[in-house]
C-alpha positions as CSV (number, residue, x, y, z in Angstrom):
1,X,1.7,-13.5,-15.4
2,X,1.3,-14.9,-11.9
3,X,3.1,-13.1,-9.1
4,X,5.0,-14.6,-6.5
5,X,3.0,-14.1,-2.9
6,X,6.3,-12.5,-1.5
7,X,6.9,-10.2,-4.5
8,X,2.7,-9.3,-3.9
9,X,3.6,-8.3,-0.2
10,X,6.4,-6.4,-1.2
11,X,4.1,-4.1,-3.3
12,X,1.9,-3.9,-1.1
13,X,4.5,-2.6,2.0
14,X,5.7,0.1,-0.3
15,X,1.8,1.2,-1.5
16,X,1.4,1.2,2.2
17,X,4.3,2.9,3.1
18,X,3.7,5.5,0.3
19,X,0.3,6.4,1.3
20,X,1.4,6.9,5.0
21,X,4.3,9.3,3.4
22,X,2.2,11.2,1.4
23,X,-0.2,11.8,4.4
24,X,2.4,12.4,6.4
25,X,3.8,14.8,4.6
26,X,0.4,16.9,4.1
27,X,0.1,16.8,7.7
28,X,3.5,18.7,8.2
29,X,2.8,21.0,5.6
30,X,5.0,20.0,2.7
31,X,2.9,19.3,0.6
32,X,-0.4,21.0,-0.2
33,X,-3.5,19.0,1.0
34,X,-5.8,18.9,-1.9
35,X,-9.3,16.8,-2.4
36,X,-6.9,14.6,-5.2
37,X,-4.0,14.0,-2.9
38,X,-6.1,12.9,-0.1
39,X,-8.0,10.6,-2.1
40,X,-4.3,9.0,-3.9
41,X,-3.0,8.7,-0.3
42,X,-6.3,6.9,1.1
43,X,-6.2,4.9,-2.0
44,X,-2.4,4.0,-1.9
45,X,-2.8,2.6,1.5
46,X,-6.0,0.7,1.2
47,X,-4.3,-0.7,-2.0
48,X,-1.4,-1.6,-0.2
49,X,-3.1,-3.5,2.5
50,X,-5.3,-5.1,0.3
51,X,-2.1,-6.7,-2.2
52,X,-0.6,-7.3,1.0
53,X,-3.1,-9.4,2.9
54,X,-3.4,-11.3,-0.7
55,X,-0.2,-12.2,-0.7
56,X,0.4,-13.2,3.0
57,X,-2.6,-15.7,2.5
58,X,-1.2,-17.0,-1.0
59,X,1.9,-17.7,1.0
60,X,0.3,-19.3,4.1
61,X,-1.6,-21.4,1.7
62,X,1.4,-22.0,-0.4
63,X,3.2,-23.5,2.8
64,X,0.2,-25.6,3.8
């Protein structure tokens, strides 16, 4: 099932903007910091750029 490149850097602003919660959040002491939570958060945001760059080149080289 191919994904649209603007529905791609959708997900990938919210993984972004989930990982930089979640850090955020440990940093403030809201959450606990654990090894686990770290790693999720780290992973979220890499994710999230990743999916995102993908889908801002699909769509440059859809309009080309």
């Amino acid at each position: 099932m191919p994904t649209s490149p603007l529905r791609l850097m959708l997900y990938g602003f919210f993984l972004l903007l989930f990982g930089f919660l979640l850090a955020f959040a440990m940093v403030l002491k809201v959450i606990e910091a654990g090894f686990l939570l770290s790693f999720l958060s780290y992973g979220a945001s890499l994710a999230g750029l990743i999916i995102g760059m993908y889908g801002a080149a699909s769509y440059a080289r859809s309009k080309r």
